[in-house]
mmCIF file of the N, C-alpha and C atoms, coordinates in Angstrom:
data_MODEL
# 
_entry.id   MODEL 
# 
loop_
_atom_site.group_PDB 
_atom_site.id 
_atom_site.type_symbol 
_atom_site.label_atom_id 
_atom_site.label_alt_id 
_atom_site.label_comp_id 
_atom_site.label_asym_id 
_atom_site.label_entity_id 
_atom_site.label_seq_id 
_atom_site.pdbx_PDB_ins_code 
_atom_site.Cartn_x 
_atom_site.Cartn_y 
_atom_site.Cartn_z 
_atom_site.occupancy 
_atom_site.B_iso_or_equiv 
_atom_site.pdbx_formal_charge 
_atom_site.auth_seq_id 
_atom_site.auth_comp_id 
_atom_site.auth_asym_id 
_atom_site.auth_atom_id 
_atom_site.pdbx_PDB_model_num 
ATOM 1   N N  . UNK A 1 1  ? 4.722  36.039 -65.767 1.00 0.00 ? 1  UNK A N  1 
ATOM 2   C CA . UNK A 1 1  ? 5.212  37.350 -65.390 1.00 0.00 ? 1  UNK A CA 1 
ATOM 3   C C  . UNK A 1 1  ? 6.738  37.377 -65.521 1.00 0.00 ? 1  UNK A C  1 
ATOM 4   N N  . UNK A 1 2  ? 7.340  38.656 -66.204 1.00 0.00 ? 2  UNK A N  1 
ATOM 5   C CA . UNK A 1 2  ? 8.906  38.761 -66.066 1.00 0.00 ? 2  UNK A CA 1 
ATOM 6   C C  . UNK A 1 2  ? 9.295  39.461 -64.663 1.00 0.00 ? 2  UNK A C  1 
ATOM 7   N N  . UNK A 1 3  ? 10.312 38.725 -64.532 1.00 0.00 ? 3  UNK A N  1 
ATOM 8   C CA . UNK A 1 3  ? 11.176 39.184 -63.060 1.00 0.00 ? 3  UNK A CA 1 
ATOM 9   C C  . UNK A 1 3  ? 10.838 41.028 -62.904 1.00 0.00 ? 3  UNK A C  1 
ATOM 10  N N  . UNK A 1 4  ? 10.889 41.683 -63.416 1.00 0.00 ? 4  UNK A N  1 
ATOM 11  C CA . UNK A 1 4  ? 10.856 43.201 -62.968 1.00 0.00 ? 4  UNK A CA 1 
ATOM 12  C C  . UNK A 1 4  ? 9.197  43.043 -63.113 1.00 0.00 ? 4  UNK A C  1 
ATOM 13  N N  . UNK A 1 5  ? 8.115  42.497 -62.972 1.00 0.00 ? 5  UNK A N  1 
ATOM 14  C CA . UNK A 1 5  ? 6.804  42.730 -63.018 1.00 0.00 ? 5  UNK A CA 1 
ATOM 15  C C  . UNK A 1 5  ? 6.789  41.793 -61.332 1.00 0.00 ? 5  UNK A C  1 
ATOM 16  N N  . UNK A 1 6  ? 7.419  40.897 -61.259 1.00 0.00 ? 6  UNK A N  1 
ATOM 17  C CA . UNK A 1 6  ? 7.557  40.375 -60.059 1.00 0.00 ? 6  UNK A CA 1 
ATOM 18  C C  . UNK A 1 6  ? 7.730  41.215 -59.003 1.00 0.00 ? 6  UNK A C  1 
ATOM 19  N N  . UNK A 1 7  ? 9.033  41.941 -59.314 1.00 0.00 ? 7  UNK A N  1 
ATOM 20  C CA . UNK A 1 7  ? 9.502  42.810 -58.224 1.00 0.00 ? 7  UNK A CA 1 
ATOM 21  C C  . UNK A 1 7  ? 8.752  43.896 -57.686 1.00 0.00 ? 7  UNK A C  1 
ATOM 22  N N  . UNK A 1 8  ? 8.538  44.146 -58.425 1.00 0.00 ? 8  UNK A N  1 
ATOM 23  C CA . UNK A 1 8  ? 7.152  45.652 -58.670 1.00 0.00 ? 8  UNK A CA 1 
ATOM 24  C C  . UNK A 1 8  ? 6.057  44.691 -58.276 1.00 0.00 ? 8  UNK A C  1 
ATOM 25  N N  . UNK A 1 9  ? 5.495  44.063 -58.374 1.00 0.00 ? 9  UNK A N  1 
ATOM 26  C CA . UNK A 1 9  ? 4.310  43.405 -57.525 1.00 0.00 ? 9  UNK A CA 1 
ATOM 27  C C  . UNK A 1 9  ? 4.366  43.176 -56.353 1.00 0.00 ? 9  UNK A C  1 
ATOM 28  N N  . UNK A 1 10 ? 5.588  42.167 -55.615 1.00 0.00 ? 10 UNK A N  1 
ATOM 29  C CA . UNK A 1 10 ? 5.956  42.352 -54.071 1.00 0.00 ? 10 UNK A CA 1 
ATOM 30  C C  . UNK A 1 10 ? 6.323  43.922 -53.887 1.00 0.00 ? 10 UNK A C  1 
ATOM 31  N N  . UNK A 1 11 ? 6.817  44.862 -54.404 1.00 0.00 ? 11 UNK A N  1 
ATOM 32  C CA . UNK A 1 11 ? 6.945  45.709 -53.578 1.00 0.00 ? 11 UNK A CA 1 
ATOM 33  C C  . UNK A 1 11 ? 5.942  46.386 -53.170 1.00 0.00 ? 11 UNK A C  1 
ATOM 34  N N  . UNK A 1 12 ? 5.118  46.428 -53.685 1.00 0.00 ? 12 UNK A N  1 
ATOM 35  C CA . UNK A 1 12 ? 4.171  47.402 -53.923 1.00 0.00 ? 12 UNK A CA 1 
ATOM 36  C C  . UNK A 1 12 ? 3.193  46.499 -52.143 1.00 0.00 ? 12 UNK A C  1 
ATOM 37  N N  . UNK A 1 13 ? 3.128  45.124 -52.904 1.00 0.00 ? 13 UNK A N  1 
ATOM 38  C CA . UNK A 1 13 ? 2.359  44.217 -51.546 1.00 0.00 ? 13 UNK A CA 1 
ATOM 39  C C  . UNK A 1 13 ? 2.696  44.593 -50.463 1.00 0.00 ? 13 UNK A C  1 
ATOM 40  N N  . UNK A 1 14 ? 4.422  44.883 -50.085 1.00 0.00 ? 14 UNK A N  1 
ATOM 41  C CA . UNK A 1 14 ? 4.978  45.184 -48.961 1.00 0.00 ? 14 UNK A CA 1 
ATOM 42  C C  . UNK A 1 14 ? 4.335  46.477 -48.620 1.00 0.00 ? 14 UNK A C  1 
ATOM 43  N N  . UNK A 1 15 ? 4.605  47.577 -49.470 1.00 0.00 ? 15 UNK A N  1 
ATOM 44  C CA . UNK A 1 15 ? 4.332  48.578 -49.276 1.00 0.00 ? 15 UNK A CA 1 
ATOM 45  C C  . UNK A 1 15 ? 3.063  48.892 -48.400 1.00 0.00 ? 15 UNK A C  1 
ATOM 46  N N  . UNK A 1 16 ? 2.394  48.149 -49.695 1.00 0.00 ? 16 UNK A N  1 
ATOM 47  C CA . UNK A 1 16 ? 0.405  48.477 -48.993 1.00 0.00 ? 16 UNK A CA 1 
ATOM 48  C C  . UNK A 1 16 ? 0.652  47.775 -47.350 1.00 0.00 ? 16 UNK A C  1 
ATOM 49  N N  . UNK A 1 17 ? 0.665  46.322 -46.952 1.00 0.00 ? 17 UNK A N  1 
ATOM 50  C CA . UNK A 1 17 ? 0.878  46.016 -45.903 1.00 0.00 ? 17 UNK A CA 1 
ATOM 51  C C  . UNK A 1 17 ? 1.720  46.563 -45.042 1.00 0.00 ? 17 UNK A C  1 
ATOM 52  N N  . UNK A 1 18 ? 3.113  46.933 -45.069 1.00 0.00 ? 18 UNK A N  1 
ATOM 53  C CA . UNK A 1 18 ? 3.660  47.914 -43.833 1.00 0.00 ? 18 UNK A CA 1 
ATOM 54  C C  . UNK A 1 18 ? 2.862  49.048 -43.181 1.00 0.00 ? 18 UNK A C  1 
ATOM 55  N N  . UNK A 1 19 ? 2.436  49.620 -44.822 1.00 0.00 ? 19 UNK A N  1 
ATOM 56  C CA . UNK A 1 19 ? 1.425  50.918 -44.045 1.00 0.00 ? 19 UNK A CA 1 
ATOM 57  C C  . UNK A 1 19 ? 0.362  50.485 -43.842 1.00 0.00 ? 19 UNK A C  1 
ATOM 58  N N  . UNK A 1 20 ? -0.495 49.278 -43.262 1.00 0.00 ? 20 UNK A N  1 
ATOM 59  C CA . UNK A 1 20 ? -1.971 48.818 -43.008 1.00 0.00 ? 20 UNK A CA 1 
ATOM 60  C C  . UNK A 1 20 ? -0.974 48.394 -41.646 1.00 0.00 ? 20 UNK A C  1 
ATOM 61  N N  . UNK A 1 21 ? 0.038  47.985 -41.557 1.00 0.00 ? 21 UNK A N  1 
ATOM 62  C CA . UNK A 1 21 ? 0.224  47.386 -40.084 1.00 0.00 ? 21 UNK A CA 1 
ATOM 63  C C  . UNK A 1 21 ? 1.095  48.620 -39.073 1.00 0.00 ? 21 UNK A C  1 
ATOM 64  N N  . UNK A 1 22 ? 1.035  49.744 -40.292 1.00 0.00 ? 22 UNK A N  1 
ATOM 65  C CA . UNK A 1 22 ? 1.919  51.167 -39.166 1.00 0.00 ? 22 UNK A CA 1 
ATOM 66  C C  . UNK A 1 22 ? 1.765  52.332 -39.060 1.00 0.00 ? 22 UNK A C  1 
ATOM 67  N N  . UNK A 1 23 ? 0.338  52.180 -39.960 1.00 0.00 ? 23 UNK A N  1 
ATOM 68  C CA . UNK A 1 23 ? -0.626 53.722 -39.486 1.00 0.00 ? 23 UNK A CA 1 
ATOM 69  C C  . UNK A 1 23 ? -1.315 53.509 -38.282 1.00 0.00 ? 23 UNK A C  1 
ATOM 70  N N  . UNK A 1 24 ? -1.254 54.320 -37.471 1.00 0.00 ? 24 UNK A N  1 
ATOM 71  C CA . UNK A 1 24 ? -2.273 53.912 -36.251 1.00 0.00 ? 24 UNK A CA 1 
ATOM 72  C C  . UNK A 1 24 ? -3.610 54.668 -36.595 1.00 0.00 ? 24 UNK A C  1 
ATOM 73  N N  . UNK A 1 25 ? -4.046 55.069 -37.716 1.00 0.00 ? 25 UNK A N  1 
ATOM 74  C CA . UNK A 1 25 ? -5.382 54.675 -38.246 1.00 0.00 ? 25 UNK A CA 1 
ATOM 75  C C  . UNK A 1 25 ? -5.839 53.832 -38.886 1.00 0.00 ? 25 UNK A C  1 
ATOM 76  N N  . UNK A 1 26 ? -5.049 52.860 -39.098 1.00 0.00 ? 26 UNK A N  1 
ATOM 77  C CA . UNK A 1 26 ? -5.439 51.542 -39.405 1.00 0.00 ? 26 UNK A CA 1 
ATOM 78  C C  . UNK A 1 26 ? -6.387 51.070 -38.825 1.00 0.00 ? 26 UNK A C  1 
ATOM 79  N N  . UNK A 1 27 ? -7.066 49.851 -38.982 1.00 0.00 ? 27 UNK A N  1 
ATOM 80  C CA . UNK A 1 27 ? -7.544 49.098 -38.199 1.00 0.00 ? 27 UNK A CA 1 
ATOM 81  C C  . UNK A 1 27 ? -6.529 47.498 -37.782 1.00 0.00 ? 27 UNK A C  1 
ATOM 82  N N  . UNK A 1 28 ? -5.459 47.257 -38.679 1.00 0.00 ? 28 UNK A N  1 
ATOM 83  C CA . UNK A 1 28 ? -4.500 46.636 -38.853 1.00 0.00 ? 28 UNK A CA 1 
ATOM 84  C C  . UNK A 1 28 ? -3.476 47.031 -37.764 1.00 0.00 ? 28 UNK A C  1 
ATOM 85  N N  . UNK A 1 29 ? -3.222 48.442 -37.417 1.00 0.00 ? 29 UNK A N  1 
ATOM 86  C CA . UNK A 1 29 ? -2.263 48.631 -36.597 1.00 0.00 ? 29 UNK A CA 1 
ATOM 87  C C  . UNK A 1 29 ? -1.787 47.717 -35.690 1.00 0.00 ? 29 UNK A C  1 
ATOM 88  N N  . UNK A 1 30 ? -0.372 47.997 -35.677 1.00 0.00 ? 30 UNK A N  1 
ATOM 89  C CA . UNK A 1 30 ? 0.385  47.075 -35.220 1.00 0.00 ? 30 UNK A CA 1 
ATOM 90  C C  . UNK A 1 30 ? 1.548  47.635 -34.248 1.00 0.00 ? 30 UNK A C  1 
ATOM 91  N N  . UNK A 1 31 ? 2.444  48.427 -34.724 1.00 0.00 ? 31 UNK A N  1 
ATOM 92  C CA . UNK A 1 31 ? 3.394  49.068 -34.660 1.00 0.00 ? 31 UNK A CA 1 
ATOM 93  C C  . UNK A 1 31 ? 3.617  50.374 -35.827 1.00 0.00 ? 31 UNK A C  1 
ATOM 94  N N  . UNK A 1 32 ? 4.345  51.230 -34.834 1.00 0.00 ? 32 UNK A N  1 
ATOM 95  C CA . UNK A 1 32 ? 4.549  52.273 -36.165 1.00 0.00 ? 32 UNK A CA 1 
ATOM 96  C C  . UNK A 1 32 ? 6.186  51.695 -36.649 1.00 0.00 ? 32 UNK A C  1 
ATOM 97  N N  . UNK A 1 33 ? 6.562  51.208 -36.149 1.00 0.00 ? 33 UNK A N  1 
ATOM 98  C CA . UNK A 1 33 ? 7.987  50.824 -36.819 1.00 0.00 ? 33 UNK A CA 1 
ATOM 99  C C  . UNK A 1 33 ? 7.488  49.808 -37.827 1.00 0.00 ? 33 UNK A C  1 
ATOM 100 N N  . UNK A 1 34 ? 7.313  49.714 -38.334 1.00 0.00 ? 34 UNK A N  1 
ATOM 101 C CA . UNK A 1 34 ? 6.755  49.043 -39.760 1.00 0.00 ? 34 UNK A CA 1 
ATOM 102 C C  . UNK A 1 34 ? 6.692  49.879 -41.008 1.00 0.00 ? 34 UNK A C  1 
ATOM 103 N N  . UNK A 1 35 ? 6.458  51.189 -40.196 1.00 0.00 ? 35 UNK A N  1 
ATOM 104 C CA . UNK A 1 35 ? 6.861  52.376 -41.302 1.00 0.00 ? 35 UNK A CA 1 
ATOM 105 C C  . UNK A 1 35 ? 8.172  52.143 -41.780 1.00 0.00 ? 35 UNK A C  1 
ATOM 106 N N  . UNK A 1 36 ? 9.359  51.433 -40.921 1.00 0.00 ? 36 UNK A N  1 
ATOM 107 C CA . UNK A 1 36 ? 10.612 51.531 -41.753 1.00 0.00 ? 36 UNK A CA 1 
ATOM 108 C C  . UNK A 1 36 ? 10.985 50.347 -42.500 1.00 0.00 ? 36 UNK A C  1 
ATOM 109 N N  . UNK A 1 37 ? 10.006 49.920 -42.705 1.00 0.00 ? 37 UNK A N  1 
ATOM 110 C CA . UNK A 1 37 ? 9.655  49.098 -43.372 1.00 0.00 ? 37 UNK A CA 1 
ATOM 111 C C  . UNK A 1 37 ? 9.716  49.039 -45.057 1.00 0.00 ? 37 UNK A C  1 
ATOM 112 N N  . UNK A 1 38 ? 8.981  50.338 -44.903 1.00 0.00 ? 38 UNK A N  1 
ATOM 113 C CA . UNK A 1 38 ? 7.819  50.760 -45.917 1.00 0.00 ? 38 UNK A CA 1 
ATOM 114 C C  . UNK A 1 38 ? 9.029  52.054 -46.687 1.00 0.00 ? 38 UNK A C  1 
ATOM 115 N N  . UNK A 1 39 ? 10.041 52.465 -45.494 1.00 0.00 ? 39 UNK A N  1 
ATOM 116 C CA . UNK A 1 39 ? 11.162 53.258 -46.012 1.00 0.00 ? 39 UNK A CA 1 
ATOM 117 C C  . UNK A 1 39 ? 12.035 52.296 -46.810 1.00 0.00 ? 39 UNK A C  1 
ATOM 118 N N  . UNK A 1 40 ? 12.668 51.065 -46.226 1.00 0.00 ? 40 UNK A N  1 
ATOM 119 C CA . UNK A 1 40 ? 13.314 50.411 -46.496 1.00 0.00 ? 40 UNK A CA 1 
ATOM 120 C C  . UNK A 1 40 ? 13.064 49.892 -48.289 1.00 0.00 ? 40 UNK A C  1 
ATOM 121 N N  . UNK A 1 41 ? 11.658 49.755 -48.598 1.00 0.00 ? 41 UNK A N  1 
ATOM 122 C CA . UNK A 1 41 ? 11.072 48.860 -49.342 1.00 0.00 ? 41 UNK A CA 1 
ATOM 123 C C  . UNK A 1 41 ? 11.381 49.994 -50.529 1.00 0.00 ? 41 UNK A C  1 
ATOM 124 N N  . UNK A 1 42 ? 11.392 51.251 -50.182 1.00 0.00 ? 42 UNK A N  1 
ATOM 125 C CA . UNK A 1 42 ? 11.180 52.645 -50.741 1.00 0.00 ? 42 UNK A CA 1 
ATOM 126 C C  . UNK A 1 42 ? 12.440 53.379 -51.594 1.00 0.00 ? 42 UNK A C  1 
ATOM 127 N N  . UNK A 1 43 ? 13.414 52.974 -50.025 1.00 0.00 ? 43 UNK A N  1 
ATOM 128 C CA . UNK A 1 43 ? 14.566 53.389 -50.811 1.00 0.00 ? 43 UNK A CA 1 
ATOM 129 C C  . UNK A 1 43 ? 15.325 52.203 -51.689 1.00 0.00 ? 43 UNK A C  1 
ATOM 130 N N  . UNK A 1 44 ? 15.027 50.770 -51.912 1.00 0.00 ? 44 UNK A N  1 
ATOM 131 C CA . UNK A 1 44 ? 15.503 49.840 -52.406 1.00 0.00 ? 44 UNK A CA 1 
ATOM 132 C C  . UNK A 1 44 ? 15.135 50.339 -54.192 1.00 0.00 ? 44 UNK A C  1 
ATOM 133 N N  . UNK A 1 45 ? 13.740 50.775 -54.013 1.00 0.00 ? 45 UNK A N  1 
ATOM 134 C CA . UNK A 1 45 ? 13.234 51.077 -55.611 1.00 0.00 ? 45 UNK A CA 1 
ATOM 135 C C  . UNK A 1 45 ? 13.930 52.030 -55.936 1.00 0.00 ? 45 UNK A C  1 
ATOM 136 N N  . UNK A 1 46 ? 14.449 52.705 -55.062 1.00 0.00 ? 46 UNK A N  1 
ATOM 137 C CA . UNK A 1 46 ? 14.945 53.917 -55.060 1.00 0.00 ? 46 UNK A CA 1 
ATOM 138 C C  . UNK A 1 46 ? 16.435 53.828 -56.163 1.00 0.00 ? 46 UNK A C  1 
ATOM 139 N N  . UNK A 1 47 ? 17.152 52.919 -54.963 1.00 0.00 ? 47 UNK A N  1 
ATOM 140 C CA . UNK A 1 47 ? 18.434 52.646 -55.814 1.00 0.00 ? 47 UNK A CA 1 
ATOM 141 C C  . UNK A 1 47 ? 18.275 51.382 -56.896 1.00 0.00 ? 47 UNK A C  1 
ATOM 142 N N  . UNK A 1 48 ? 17.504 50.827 -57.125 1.00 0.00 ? 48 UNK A N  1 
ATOM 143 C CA . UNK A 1 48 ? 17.404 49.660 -58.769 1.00 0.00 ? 48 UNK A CA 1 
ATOM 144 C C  . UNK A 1 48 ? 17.279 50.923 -59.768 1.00 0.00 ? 48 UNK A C  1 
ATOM 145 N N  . UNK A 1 49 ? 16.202 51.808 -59.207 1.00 0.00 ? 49 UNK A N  1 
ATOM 146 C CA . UNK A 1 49 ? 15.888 52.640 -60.465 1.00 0.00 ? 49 UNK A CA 1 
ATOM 147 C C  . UNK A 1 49 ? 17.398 53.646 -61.201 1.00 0.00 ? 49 UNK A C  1 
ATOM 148 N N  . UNK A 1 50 ? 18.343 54.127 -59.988 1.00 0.00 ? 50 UNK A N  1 
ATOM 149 C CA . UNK A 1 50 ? 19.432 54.812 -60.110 1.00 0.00 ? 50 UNK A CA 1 
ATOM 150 C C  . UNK A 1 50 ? 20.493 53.677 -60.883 1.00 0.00 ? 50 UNK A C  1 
ATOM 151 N N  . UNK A 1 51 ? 20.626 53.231 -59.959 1.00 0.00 ? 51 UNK A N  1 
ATOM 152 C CA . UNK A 1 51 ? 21.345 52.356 -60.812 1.00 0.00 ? 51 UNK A CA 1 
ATOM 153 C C  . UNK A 1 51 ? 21.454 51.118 -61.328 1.00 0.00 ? 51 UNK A C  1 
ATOM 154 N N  . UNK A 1 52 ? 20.294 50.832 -61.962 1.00 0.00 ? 52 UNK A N  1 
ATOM 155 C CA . UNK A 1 52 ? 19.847 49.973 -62.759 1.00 0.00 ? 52 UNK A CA 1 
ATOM 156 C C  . UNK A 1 52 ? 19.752 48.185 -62.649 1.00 0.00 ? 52 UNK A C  1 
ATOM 157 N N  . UNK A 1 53 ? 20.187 48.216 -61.174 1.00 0.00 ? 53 UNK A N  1 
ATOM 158 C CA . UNK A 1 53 ? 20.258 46.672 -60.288 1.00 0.00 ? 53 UNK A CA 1 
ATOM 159 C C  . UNK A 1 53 ? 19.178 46.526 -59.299 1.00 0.00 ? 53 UNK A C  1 
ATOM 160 N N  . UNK A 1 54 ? 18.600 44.966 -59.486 1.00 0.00 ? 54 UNK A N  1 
ATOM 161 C CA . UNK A 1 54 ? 17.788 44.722 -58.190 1.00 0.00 ? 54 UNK A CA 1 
ATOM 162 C C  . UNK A 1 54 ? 18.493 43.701 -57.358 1.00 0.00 ? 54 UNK A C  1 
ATOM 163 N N  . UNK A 1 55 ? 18.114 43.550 -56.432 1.00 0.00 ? 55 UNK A N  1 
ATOM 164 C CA . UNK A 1 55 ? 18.885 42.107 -55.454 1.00 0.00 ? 55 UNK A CA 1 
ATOM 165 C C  . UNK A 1 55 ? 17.884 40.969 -55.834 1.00 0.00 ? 55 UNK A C  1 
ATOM 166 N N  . UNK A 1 56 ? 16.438 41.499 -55.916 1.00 0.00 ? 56 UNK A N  1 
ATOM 167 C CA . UNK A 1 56 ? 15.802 40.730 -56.119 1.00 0.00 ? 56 UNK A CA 1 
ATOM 168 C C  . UNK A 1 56 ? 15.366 39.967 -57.192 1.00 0.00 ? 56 UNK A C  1 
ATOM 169 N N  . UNK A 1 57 ? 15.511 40.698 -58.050 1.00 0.00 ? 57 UNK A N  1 
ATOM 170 C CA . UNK A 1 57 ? 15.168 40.136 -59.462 1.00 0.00 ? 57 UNK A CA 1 
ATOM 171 C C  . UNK A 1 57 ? 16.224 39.819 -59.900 1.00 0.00 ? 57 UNK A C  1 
ATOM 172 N N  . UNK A 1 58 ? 17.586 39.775 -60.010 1.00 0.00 ? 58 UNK A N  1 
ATOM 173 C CA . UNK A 1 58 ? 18.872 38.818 -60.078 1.00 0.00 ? 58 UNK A CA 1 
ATOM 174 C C  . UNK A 1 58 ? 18.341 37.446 -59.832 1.00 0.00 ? 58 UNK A C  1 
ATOM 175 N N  . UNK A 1 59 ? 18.226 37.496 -58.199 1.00 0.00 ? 59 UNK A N  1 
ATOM 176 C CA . UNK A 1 59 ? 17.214 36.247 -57.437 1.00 0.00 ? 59 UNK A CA 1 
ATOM 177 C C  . UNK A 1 59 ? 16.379 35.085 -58.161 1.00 0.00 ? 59 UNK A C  1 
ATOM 178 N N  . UNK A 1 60 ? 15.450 36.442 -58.653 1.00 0.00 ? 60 UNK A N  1 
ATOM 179 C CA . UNK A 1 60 ? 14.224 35.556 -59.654 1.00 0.00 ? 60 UNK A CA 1 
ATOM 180 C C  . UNK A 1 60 ? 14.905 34.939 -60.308 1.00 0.00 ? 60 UNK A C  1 
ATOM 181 N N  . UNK A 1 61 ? 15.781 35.907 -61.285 1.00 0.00 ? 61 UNK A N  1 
ATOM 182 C CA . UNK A 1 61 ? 16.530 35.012 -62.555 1.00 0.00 ? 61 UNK A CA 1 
ATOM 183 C C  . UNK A 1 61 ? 16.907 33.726 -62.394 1.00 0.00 ? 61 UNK A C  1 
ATOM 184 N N  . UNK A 1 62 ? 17.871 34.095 -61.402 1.00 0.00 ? 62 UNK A N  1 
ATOM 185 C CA . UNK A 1 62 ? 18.252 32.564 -60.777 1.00 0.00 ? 62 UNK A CA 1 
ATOM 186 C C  . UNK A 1 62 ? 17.095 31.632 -60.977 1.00 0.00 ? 62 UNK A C  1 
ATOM 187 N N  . UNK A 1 63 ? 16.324 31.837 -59.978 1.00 0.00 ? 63 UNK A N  1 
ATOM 188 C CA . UNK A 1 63 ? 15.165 30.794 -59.762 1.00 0.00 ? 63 UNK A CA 1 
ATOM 189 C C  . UNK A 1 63 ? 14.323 30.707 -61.226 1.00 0.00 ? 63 UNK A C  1 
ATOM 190 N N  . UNK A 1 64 ? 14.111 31.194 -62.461 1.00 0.00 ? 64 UNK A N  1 
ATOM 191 C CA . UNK A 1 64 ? 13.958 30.819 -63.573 1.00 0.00 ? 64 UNK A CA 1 
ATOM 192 C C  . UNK A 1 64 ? 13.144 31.822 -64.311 1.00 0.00 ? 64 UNK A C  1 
ATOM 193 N N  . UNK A 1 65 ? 12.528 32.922 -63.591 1.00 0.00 ? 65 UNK A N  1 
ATOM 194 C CA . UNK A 1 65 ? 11.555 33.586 -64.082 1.00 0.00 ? 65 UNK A CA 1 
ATOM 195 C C  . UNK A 1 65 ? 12.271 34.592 -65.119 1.00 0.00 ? 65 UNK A C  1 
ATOM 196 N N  . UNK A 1 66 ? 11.515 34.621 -66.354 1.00 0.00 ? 66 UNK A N  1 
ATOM 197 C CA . UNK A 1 66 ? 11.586 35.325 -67.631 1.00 0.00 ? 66 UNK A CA 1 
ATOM 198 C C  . UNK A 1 66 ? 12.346 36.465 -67.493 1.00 0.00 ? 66 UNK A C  1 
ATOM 199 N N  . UNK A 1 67 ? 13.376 37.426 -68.042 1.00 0.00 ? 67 UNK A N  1 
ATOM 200 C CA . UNK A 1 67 ? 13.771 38.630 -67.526 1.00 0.00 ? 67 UNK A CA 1 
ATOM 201 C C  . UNK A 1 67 ? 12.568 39.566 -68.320 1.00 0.00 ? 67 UNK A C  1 
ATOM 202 N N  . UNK A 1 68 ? 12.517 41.025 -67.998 1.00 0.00 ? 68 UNK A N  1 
ATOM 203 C CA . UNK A 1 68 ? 11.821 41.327 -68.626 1.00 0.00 ? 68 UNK A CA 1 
ATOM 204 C C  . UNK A 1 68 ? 12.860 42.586 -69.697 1.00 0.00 ? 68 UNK A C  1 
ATOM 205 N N  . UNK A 1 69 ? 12.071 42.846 -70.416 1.00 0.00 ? 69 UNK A N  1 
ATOM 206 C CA . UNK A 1 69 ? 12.261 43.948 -71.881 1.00 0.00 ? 69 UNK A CA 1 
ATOM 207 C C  . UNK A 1 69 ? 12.701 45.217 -71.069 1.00 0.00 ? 69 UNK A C  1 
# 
């Protein structure tokens, strides 16, 4: 996998899990502050996509994973 298929895979993981642990129709429920979680995770895609940087996938690079196209 290239680093931006990485990133987009954890986020998405986060995503699904914040909202399984901060809907209180969950059966997962946990807390609803986990929703800002799920903001946090939200607005991060938010700004890579604007302006064209991740924190995380820099990261990957570092650690060795492929960049992607």
């Amino acid at each position: 996998m290239t680093s931006w298929q990485i990133v987009r895979t954890v986020a998405g993981i986060f995503i699904l899990l914040s909202l399984a642990l901060g809907s209180p129709a969950s059966p997962l429920f946990v807390s609803q502050w986990w929703l800002a979680f799920t903001a946090f995770v939200g607005l991060n895609l938010l700004q890579s996509g604007l302006t064209k940087w991740c924190m995380m996938e820099t990261i990957l690079r570092k650690l060795g994973a492929r960049q992607g196209c």
